[in-house]
MDTraj code that builds the backbone (N, CA, C; nanometers):
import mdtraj as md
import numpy as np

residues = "UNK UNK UNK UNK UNK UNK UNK UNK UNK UNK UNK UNK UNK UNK UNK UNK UNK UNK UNK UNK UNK UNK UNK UNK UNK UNK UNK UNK UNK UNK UNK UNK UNK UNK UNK UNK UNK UNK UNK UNK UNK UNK UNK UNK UNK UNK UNK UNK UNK UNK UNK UNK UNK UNK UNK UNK UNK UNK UNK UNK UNK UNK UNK UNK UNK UNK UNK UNK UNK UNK UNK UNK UNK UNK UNK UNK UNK UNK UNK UNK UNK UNK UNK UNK UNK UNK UNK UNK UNK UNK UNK UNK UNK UNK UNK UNK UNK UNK UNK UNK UNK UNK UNK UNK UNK UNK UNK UNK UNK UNK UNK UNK UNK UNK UNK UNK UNK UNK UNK UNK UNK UNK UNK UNK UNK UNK UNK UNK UNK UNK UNK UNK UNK UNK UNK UNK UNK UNK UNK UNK UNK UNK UNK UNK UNK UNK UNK UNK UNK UNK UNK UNK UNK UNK UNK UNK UNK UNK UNK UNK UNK UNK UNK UNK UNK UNK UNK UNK UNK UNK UNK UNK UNK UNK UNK UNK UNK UNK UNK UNK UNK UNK UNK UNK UNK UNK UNK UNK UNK UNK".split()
xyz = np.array([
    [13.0905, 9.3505, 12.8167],
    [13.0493, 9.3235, 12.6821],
    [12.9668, 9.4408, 12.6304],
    [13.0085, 9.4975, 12.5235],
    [12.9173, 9.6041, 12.4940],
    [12.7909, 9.5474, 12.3327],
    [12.6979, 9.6699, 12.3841],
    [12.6057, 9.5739, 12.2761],
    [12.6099, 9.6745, 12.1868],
    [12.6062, 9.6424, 12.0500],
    [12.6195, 9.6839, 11.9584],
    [12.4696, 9.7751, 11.9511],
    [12.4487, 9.9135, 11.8680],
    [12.4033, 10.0430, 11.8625],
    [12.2788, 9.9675, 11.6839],
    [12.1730, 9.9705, 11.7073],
    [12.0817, 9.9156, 11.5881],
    [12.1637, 9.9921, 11.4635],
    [12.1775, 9.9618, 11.3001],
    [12.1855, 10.0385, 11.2417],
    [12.1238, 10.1581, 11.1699],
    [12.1396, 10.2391, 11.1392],
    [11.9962, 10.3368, 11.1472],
    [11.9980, 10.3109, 10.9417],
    [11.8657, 10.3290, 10.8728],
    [11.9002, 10.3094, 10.7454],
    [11.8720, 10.4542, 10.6646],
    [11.9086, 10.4483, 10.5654],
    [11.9019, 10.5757, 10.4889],
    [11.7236, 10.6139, 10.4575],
    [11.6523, 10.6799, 10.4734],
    [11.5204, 10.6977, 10.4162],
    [11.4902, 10.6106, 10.3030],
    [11.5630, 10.6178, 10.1933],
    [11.5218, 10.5451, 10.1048],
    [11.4757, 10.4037, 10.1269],
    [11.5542, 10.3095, 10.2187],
    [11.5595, 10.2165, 10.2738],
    [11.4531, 10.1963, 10.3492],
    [11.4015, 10.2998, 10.4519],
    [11.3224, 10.2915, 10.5114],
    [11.2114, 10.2822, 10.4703],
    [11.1918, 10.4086, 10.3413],
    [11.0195, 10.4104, 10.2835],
    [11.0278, 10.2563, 10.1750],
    [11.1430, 10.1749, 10.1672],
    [11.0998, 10.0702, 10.0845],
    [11.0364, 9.9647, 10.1725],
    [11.1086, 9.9966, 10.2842],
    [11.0599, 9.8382, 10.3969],
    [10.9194, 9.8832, 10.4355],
    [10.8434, 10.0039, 10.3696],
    [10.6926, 9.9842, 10.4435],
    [10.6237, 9.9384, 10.3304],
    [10.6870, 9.8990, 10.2199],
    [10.5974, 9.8806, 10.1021],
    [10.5271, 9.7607, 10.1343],
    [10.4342, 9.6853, 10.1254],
    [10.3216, 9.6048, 10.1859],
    [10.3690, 9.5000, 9.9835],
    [10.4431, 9.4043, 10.0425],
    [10.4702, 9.3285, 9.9244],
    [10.3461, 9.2746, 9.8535],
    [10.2743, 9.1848, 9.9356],
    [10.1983, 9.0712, 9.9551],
    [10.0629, 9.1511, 9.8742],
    [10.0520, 9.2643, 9.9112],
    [9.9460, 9.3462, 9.8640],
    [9.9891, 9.4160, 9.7245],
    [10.0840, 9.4574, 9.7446],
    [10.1181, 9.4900, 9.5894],
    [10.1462, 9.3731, 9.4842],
    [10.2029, 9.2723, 9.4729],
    [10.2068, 9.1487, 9.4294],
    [10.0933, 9.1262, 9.4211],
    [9.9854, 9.1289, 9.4766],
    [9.8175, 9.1285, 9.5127],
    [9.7711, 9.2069, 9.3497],
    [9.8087, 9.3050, 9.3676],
    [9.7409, 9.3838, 9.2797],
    [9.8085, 9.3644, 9.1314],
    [9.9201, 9.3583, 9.1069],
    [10.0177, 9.3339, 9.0264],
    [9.9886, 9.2266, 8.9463],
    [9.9119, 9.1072, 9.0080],
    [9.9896, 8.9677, 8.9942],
    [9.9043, 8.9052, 8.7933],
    [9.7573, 8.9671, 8.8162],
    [9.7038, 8.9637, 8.7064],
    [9.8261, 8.9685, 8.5445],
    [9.8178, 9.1166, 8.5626],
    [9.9197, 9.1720, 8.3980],
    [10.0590, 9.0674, 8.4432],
    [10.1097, 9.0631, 8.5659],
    [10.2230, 9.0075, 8.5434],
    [10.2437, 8.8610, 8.5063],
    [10.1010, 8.8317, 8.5187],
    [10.1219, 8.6417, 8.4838],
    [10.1202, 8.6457, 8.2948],
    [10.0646, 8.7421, 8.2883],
    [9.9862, 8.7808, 8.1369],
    [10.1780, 8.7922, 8.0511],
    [10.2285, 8.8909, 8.1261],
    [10.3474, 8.8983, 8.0711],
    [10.4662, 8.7522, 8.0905],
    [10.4041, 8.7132, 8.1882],
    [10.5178, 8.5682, 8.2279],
    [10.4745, 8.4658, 8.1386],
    [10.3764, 8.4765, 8.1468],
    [10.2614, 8.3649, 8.0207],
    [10.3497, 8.3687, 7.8489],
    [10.3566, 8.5303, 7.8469],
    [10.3953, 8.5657, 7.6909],
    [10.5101, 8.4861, 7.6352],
    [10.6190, 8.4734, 7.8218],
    [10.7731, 8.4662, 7.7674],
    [10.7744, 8.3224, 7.8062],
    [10.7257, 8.2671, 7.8847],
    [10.7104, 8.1248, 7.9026],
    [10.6305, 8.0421, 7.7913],
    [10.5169, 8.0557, 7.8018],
    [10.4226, 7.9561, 7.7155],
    [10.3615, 7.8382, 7.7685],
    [10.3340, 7.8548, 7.9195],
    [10.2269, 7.7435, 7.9816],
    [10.2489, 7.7898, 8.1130],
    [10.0883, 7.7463, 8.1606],
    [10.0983, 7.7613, 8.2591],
    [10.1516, 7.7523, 8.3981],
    [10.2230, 7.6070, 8.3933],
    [10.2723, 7.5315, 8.4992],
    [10.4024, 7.6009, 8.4992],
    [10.4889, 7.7175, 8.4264],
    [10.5871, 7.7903, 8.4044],
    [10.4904, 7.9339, 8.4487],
    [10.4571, 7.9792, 8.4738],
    [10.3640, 8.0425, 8.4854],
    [10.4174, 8.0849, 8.6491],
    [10.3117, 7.9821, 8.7190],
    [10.3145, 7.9537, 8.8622],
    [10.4250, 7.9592, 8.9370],
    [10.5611, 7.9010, 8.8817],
    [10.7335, 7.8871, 8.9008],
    [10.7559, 8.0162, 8.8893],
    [10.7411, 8.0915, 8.7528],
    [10.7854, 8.2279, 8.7734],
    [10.7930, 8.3109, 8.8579],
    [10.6455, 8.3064, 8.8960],
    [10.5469, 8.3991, 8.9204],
    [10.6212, 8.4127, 9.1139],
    [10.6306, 8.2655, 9.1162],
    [10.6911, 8.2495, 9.2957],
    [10.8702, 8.3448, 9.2766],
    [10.8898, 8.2899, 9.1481],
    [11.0350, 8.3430, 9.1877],
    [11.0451, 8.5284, 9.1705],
    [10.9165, 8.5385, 9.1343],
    [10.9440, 8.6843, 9.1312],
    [10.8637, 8.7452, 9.2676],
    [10.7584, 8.6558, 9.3388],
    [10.7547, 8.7259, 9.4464],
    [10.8673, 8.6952, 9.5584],
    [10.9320, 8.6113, 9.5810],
    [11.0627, 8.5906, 9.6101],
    [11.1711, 8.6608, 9.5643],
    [11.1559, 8.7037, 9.4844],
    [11.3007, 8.7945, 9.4457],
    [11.2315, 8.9627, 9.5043],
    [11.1076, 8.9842, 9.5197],
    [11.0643, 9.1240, 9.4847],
    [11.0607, 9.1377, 9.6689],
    [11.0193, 9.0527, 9.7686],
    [11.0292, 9.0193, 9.8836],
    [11.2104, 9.0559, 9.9319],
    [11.2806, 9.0024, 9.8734],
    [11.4165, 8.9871, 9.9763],
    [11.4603, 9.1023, 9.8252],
    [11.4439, 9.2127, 9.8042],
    [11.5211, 9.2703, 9.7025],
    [11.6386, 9.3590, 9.7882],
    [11.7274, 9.3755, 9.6666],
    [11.8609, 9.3834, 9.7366],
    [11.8534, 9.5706, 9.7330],
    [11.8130, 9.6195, 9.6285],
    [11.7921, 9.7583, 9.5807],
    [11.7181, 9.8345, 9.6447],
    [11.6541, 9.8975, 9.7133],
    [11.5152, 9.9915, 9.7677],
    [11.4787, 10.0382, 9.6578],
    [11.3417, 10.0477, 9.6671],
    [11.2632, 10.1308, 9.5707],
    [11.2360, 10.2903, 9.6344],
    [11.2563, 10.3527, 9.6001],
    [11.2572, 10.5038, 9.6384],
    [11.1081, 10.5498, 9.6573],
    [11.0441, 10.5126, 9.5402],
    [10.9713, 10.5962, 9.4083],
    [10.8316, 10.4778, 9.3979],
    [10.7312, 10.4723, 9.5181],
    [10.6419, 10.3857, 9.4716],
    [10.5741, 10.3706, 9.3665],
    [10.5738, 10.4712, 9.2829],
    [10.5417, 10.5083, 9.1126],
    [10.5816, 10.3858, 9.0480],
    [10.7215, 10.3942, 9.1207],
    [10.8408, 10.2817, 9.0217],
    [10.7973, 10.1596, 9.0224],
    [10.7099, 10.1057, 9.1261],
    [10.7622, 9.9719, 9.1205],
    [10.6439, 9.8869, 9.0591],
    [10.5551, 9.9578, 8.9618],
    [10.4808, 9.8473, 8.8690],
    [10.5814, 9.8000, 8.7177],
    [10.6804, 9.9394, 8.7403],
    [10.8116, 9.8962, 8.6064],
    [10.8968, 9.7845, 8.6304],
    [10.9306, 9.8230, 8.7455],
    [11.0317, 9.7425, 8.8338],
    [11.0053, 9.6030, 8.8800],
    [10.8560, 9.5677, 8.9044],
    [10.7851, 9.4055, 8.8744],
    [10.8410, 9.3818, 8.7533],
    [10.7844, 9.4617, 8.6207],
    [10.7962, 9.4295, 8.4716],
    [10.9378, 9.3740, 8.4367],
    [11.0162, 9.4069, 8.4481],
    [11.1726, 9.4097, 8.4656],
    [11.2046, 9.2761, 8.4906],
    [11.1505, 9.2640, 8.6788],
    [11.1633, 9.1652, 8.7362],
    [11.1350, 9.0463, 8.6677],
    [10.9870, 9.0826, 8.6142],
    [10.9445, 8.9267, 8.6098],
    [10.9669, 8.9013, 8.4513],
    [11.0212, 8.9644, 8.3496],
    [11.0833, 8.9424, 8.2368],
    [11.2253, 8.8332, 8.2348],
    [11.2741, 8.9332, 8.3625],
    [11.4613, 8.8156, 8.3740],
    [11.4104, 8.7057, 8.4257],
    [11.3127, 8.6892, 8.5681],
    [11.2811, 8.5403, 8.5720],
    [11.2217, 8.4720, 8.4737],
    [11.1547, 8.5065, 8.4002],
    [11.0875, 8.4585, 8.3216],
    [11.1984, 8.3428, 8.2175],
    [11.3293, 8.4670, 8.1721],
    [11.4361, 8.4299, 8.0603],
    [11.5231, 8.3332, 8.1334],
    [11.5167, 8.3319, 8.2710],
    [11.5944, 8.2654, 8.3482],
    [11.5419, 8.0817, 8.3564],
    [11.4050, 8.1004, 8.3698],
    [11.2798, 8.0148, 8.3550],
    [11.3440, 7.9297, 8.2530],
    [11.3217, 8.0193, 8.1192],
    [11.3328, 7.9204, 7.9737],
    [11.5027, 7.8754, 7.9815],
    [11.5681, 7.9343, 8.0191],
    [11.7417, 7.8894, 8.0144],
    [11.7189, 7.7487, 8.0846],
    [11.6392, 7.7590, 8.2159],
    [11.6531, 7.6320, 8.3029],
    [11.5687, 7.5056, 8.2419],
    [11.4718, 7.5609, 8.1766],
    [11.4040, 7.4497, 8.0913],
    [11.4532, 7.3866, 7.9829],
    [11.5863, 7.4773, 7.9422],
    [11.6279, 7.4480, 7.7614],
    [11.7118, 7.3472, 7.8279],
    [11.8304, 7.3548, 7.9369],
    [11.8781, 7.2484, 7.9868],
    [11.8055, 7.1119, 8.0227],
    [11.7293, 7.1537, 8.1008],
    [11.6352, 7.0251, 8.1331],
    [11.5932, 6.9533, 8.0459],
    [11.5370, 7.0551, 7.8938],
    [11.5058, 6.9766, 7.7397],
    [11.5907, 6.8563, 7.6997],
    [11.7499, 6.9478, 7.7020],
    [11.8848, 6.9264, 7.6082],
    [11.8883, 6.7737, 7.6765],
    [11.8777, 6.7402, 7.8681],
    [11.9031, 6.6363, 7.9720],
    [11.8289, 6.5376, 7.9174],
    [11.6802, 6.5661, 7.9019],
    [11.5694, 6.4697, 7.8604],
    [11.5435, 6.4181, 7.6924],
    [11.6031, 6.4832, 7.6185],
    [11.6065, 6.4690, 7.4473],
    [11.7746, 6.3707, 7.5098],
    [11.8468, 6.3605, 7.5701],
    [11.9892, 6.2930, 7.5080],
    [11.9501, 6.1725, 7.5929],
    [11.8659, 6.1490, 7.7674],
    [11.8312, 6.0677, 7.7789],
    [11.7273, 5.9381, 7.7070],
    [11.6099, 6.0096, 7.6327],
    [11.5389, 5.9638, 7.5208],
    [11.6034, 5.8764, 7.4126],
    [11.7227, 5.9688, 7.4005],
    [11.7698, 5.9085, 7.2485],
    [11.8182, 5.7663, 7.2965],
    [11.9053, 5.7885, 7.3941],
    [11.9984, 5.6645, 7.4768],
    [11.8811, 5.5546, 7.4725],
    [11.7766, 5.5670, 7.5137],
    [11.6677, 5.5093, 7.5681],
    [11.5261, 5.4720, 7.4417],
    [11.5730, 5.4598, 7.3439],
    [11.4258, 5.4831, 7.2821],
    [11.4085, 5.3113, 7.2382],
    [11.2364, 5.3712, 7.2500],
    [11.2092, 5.1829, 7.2665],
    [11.2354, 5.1140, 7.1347],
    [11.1962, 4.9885, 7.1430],
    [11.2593, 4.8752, 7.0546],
    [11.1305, 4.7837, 6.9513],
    [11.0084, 4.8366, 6.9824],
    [10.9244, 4.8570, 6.9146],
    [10.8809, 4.9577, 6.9102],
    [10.7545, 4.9564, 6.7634],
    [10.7272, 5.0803, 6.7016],
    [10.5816, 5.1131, 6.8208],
    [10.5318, 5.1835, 6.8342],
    [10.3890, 5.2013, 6.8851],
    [10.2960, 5.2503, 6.7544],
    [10.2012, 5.1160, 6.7022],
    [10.1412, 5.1685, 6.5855],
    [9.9803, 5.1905, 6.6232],
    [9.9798, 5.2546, 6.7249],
    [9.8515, 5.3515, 6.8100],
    [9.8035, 5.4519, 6.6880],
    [9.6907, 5.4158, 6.6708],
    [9.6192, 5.5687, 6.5485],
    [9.6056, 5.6671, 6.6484],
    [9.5817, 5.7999, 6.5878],
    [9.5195, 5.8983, 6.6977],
    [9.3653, 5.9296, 6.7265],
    [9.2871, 5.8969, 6.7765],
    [9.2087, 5.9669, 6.7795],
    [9.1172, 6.0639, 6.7270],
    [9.0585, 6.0708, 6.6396],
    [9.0070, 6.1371, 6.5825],
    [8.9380, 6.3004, 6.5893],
    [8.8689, 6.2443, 6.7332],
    [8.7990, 6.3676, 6.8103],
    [8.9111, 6.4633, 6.8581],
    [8.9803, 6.4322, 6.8817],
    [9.1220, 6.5092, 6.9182],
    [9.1888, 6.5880, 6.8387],
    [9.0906, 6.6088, 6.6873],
    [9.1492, 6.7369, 6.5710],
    [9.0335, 6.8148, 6.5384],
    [8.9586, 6.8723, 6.6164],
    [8.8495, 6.9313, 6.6113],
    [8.8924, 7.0685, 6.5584],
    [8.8250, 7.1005, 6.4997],
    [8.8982, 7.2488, 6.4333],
    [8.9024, 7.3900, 6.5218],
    [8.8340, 7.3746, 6.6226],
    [8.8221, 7.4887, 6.7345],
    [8.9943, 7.5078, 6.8173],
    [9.0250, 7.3525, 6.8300],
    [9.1500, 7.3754, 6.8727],
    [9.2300, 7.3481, 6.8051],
    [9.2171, 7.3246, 6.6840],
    [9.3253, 7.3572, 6.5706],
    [9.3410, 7.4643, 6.5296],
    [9.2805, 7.5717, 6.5511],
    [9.2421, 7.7441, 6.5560],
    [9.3469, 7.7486, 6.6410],
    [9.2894, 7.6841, 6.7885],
    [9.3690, 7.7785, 6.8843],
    [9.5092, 7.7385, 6.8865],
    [9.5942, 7.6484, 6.8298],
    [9.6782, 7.6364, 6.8148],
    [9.7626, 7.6648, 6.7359],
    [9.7129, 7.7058, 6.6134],
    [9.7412, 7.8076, 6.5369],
    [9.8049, 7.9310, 6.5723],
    [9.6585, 7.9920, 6.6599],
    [9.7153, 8.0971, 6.6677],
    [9.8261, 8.1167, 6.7784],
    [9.8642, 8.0017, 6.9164],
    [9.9020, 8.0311, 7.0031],
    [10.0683, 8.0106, 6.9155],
    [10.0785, 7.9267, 6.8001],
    [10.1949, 7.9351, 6.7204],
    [10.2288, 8.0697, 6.6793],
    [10.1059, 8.1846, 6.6119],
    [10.1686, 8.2846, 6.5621],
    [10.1732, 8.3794, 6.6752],
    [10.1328, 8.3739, 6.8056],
    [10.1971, 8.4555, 6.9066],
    [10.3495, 8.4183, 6.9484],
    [10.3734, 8.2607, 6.9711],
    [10.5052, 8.2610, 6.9916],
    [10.6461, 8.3236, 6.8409],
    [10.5784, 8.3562, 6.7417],
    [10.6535, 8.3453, 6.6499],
    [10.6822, 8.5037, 6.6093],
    [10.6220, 8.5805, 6.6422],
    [10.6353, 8.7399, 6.6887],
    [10.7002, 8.7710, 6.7986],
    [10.7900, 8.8828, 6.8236],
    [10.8833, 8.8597, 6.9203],
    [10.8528, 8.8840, 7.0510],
    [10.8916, 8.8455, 7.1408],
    [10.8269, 8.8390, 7.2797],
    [10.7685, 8.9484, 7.3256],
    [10.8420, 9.0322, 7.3225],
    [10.7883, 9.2273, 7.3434],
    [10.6257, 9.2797, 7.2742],
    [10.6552, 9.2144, 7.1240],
    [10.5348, 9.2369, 7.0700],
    [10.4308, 9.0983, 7.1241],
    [10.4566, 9.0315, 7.1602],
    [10.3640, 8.9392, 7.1894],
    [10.2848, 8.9910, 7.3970],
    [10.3830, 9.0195, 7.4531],
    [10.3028, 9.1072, 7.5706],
    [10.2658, 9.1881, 7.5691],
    [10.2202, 9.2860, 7.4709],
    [10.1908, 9.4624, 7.4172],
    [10.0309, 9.3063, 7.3934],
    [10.0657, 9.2923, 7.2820],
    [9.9179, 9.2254, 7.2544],
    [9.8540, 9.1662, 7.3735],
    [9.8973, 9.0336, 7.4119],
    [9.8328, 9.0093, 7.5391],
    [9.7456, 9.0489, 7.6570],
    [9.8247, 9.1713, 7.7032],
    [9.8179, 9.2411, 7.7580],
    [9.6890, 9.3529, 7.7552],
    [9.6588, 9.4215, 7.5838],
    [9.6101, 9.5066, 7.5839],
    [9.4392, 9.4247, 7.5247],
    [9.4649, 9.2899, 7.4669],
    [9.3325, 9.2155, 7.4323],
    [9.3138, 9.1217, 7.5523],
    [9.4191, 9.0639, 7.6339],
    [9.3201, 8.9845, 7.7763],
    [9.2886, 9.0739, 7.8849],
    [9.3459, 9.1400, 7.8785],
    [9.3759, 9.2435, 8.0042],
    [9.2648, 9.3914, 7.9941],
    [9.2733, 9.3856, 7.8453],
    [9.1846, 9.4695, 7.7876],
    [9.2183, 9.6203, 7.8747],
    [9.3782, 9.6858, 7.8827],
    [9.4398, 9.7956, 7.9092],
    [9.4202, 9.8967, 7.8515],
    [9.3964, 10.0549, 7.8648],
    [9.4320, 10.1768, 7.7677],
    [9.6083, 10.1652, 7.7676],
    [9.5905, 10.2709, 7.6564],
    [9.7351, 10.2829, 7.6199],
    [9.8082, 10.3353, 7.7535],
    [9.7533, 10.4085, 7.8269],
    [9.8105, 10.4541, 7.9533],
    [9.8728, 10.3851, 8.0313],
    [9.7629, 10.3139, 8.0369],
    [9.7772, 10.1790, 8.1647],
    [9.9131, 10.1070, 8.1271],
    [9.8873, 10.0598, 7.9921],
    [10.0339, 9.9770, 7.9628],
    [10.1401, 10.0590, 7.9809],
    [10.1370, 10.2186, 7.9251],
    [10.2677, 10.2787, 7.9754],
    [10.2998, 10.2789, 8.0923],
    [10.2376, 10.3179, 8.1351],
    [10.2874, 10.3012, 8.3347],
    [10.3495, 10.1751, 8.3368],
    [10.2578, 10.0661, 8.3449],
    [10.3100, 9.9668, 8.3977],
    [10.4747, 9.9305, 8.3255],
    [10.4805, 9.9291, 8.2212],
    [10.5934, 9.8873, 8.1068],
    [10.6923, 9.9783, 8.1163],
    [10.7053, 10.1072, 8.1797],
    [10.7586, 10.2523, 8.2020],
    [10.7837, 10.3050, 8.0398],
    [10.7393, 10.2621, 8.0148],
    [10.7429, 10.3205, 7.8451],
    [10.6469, 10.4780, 7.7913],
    [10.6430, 10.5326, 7.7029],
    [10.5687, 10.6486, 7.6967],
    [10.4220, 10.5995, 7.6340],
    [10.3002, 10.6732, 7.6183],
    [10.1874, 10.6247, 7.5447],
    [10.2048, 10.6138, 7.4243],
    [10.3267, 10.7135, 7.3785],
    [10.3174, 10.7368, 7.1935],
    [10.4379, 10.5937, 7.1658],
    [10.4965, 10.5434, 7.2074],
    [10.5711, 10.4228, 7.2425],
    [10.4626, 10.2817, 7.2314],
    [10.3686, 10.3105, 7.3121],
    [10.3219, 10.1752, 7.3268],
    [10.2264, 10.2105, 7.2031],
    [10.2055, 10.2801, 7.1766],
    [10.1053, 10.3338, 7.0445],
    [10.1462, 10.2503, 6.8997],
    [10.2831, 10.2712, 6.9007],
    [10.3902, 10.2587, 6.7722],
    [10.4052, 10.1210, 6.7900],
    [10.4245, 10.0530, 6.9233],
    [10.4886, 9.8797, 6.9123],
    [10.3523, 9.7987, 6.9059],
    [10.2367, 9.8785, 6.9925],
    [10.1429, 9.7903, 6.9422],
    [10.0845, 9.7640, 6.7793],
    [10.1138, 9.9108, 6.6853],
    [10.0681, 9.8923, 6.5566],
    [10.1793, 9.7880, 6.5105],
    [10.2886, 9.8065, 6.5204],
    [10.3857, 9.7130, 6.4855],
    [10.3466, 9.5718, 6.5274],
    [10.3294, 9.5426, 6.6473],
    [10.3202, 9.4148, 6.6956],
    [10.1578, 9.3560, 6.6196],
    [10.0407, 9.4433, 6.6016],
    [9.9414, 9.3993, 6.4973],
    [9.9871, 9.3483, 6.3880],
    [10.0611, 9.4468, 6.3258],
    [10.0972, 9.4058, 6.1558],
    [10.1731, 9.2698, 6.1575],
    [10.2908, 9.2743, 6.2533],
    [10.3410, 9.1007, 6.3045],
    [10.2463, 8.9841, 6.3081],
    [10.1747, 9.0096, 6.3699],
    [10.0518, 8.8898, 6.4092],
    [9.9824, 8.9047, 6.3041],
    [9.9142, 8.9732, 6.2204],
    [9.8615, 8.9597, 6.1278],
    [9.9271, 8.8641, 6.0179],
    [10.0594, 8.9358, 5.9679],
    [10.1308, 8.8412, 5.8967],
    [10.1739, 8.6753, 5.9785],
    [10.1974, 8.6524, 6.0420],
    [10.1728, 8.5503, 6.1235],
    [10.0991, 8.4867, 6.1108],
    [9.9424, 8.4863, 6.1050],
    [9.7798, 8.4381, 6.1074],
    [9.7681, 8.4062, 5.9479],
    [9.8254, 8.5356, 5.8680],
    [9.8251, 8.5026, 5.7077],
    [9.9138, 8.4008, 5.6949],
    [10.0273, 8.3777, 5.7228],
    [10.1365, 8.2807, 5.6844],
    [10.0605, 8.1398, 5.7626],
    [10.0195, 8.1193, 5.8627],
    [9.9677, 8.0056, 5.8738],
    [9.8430, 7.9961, 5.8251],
    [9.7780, 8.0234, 5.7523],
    [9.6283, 8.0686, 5.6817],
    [9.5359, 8.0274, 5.7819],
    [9.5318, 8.1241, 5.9209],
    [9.4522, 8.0909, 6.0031],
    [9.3398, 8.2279, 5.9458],
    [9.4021, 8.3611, 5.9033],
    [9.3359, 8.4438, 5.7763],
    [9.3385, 8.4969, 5.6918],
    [9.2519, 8.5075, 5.5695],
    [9.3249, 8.5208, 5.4689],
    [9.3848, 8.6778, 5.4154],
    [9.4086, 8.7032, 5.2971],
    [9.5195, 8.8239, 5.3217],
    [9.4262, 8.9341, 5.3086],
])
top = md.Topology()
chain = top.add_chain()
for i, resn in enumerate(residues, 1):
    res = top.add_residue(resn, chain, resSeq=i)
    for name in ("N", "CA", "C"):
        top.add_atom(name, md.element.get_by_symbol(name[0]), res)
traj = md.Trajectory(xyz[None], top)
């Protein structure tokens, strides 16, 4: 019986398998929830992502060459799970809205609401978490990003692989969005 000879792998291969996942995911994991947050919109989507992208970034099929690369190459990552995220939720919606309908009760529930429960602090914040979803996703993680995260323009280029004069241009863009946004819901005025 002869035993088969180990396979030897190409360098590239090799310098990817020393990359220390757990630690880079470590360091990563902050901006990337910030960006999973943007395209999701709660937390408990958040947490799901967040596993499927250290799971996907763990068993990846590609080598990373270029350790430079791979704060872009998270970004990437955790954008498609993210879109993958909302596809699996819009089904699950479409499952639970046609079960509902089948199902809806046979009296009315004439429950008032609560009163304390329209406090204007979180009628603010709901506001505004409306005019972030309503700006387009790209411009809504440029913002995020650069007011929770509180990033230089640098920082976001690296991470985003984009240039500084790039993130310069989408963030003024993505302001003027949200602004009009905040005006259209008169959270301020013009």
């Amino acid at each position: 019986m002869k035993r088969s000879q180990p396979a030897t792998s190409p360098p590239e291969v090799a310098q990817s398998l020393q990359i220390d996942w757990s630690a880079v995911l470590a360091e990563h994991d902050r901006w990337l929830r910030t960006i999973v947050f943007a395209r999701v919109g709660d937390y408990e989507g958040v947490d799901e992502v967040m596993q499927e992208v250290s799971m996907a970034a763990v068993r990846q099929q590609a080598p990373i060459a270029d350790p430079g690369k791979v704060a872009p190459w998270l970004y990437r990552l955790a954008v498609t799970q993210s879109l993958l995220y909302r596809r699996k939720q819009g089904r699950r919606r479409k499952l639970t809205d046609r079960y509902a309908d089948r199902n809806q009760p046979r009296e009315q529930d004439n429950r008032e609401e609560d009163p304390l429960g329209w406090l204007l602090a979180d009628e603010r914040r709901q506001l505004i978490r409306k005019a972030i979803e309503r700006i387009p996703r790209r411009d809504a993680e440029l913002l995020l990003l650069k007011y929770t995260e509180d990033w230089s323009y640098r920082e976001l280029a690296e991470k985003m692989g984009i240039s500084e004069s790039a993130v310069e241009a989408r963030l003024h863009r993505a302001r003027q969005k949200f602004r009009k946004e905040l005006t259209a819901l008169e959270v301020i005025e013009k």
